[in-house]
ROSE-4610 file (N, C-alpha, C; in Angstrom, 1 decimal, always signed):
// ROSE-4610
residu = [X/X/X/X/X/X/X/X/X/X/X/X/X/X/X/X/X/X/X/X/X/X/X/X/X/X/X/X/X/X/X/X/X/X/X/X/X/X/X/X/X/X/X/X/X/X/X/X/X/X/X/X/X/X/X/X/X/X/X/X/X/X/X/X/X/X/X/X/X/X/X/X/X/X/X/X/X/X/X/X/X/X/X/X/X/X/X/X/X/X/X/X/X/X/X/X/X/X/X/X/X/X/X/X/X/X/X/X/X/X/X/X/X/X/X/X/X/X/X/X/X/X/X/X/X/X/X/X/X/X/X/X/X/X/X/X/X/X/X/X/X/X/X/X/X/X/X/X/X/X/X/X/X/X/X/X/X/X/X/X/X/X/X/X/X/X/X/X/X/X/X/X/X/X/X/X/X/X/X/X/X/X/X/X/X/X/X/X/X/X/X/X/X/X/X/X/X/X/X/X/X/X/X/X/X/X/X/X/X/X/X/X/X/X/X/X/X/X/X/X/X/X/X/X/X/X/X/X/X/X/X/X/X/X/X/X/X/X/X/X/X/X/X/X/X/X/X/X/X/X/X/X/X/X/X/X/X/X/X/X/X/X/X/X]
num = [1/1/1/2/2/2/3/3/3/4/4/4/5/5/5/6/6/6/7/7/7/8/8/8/9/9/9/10/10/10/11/11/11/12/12/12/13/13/13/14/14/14/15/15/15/16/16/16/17/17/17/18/18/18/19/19/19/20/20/20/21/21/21/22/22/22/23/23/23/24/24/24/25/25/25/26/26/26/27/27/27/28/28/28/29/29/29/30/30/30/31/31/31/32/32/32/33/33/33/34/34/34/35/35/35/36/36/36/37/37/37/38/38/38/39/39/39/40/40/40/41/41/41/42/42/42/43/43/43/44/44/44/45/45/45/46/46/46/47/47/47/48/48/48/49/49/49/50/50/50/51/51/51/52/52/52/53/53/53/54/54/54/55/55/55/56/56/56/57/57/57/58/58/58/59/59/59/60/60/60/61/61/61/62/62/62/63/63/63/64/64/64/65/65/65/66/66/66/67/67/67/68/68/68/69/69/69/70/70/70/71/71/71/72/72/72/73/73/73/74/74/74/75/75/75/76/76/76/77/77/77/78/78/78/79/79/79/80/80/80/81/81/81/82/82/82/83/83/83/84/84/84/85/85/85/86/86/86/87/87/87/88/88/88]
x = [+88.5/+89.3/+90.3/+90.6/+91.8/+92.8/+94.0/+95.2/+96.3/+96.5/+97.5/+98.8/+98.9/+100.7/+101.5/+100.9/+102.5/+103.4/+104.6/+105.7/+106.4/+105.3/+105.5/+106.9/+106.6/+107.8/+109.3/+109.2/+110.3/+110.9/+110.1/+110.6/+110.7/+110.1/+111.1/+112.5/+112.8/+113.5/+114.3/+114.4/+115.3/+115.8/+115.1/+115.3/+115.8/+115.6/+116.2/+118.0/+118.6/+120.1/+120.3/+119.1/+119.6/+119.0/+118.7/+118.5/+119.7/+119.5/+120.6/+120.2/+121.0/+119.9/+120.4/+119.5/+119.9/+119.0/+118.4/+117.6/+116.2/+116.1/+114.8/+114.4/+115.5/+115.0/+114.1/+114.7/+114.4/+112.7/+113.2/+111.5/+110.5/+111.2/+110.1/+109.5/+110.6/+110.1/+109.1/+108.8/+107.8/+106.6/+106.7/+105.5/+104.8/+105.7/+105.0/+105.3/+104.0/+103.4/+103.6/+104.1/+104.8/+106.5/+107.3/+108.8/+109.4/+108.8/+109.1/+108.5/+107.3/+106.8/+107.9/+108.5/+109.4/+110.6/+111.1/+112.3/+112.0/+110.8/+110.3/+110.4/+110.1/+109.9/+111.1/+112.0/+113.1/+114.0/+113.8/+114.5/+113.9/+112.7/+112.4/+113.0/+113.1/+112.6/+113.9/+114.8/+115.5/+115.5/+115.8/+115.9/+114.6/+113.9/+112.9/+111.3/+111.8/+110.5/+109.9/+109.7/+109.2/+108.6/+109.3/+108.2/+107.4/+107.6/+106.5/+106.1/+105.9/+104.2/+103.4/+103.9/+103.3/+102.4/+103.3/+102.9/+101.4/+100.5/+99.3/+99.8/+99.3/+100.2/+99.1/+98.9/+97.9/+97.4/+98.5/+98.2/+97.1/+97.1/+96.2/+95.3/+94.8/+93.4/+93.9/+95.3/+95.6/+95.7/+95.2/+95.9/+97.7/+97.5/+98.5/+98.9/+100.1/+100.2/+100.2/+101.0/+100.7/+99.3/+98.0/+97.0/+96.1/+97.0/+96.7/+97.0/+98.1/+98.9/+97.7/+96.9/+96.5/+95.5/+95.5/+94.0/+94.7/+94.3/+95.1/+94.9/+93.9/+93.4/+93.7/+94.7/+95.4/+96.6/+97.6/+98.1/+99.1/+97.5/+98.0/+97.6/+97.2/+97.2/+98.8/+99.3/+100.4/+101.4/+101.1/+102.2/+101.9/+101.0/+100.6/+101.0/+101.0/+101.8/+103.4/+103.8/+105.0/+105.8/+105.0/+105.4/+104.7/+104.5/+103.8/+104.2/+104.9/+105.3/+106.7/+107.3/+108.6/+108.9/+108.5/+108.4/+109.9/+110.4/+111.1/+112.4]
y = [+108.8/+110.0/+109.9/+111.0/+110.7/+111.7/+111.1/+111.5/+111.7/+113.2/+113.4/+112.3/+111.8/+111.5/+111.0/+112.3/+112.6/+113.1/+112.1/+112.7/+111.5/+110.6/+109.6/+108.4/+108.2/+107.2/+107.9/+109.5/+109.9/+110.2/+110.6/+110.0/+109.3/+107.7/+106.5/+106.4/+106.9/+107.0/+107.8/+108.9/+109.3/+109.1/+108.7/+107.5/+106.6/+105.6/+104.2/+104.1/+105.4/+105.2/+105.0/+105.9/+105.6/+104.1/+103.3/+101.8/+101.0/+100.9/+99.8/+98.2/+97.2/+96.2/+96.1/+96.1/+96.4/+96.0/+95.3/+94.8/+95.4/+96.8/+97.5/+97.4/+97.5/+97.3/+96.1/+94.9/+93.6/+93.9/+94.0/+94.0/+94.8/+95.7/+96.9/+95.9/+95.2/+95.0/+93.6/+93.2/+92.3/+92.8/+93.7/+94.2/+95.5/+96.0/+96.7/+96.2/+96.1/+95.3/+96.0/+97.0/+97.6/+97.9/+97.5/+98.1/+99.5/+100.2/+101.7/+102.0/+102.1/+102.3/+102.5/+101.2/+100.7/+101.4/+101.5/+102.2/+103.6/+104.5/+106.1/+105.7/+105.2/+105.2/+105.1/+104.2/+103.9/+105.6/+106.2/+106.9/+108.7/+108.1/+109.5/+109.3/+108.5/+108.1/+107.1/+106.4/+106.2/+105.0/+104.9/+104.3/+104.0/+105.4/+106.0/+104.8/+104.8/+104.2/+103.0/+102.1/+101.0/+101.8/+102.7/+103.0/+104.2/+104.6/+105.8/+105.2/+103.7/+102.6/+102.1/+102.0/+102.1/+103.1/+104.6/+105.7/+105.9/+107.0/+107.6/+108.7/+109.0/+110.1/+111.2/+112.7/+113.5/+113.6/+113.8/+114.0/+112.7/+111.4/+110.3/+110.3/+111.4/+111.3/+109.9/+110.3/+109.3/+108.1/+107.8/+106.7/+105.9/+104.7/+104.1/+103.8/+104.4/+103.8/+102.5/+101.7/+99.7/+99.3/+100.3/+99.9/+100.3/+100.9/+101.6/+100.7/+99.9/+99.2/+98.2/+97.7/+96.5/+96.5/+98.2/+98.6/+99.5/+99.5/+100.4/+101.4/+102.1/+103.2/+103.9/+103.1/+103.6/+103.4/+102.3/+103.0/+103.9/+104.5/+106.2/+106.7/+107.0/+107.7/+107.9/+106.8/+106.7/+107.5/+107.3/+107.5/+109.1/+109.7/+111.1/+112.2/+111.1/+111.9/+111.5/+110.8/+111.3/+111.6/+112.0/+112.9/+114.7/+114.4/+116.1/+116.6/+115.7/+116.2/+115.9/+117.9/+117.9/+117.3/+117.2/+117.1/+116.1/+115.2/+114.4/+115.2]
z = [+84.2/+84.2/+83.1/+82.4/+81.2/+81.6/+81.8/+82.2/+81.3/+80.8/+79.3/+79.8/+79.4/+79.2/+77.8/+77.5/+76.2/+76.7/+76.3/+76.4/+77.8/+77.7/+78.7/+78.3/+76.9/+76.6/+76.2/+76.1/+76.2/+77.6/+78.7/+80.3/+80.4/+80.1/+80.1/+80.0/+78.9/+77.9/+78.6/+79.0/+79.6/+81.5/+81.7/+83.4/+83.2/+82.1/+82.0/+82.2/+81.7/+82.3/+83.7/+84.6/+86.2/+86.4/+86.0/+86.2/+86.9/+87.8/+88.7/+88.9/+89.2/+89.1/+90.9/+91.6/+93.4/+93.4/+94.8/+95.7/+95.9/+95.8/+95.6/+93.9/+92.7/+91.7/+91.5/+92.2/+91.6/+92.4/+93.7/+94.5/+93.0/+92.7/+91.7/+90.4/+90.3/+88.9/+89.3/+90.4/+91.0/+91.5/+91.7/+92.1/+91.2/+90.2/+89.2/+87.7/+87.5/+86.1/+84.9/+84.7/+84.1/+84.0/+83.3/+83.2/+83.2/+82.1/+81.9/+83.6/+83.8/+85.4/+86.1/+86.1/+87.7/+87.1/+86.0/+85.7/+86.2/+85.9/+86.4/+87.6/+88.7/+89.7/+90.0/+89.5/+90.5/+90.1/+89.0/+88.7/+88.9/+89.7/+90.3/+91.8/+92.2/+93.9/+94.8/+93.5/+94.2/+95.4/+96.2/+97.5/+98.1/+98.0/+98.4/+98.0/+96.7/+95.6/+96.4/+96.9/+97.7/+98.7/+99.7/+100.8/+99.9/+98.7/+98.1/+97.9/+97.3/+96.8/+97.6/+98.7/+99.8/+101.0/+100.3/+101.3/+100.3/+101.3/+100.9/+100.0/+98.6/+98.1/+97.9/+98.5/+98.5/+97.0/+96.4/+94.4/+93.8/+94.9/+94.7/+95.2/+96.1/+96.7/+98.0/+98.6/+99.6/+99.2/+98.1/+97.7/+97.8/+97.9/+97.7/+96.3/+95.5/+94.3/+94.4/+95.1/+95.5/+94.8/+95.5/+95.2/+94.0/+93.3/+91.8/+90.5/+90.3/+89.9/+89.2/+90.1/+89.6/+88.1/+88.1/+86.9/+85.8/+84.6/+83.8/+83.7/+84.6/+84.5/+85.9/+87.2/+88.2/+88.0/+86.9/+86.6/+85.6/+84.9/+84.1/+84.9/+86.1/+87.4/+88.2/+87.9/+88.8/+88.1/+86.6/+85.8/+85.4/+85.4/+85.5/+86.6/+87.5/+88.8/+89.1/+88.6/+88.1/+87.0/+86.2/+85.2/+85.1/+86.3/+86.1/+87.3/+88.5/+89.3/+90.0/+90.2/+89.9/+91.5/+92.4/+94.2/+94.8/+93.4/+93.9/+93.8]
C-alpha cells in the first residue's frame, strides 16, 4: 500500500518545539525507531502517546501502532494516520 506523506518532514518540523524530555518521551524514543515519529506522536498525543501505541486504532484496521513500528511500510502507515488525522 502507498501512503502520500508529503508534507511529512514539515509536521515534524513543526511538533518538534512541543518536545519535552519527560518520562513518556524517553520511554518513546525506545520503543519508536524513528525520532521525527516519537516527536509527532508525542506532539499529537501528549501524555496520551504510550497508551495510543498500544491501543487498537480503527484508522489501522485495529491495529496496534506498537505493532506497526517494526516494518517500514507500518510505519508510513502510522505516520499517515497521523498526519491526515485531525482526532487528537
Amino acid at each position: 500500500m502507498n501512503f502520500e506523506l508529503e508534507g511529512w518532514d514539515g509536521f515534524v518540523e513543526a511538533l518538534a518545539p512541543e518536545w519535552q524530555v519527560n518520562s513518556v518521551t524517553e520511554e518513546l524514543l525506545k520503543l519508536v525507531p524513528d525520532e521525527g515519529l516519537a516527536k509527532v506522536i508525542w506532539g499529537c498525543l501528549k501524555s496520551d502517546a504510550l497508551r495510543w501505541l498500544y491501543r487498537e486504532v480503527p484508522m489501522l484496521d485495529q491495529q496496534r501502532p506498537i505493532d506497526l513500528l517494526s516494518s517500514v511500510e507500518g510505519r508510513q502507515r502510522v505516520k499517515w494516520i497521523l498526519l491526515s488525522s485531525p482526532w487528537w
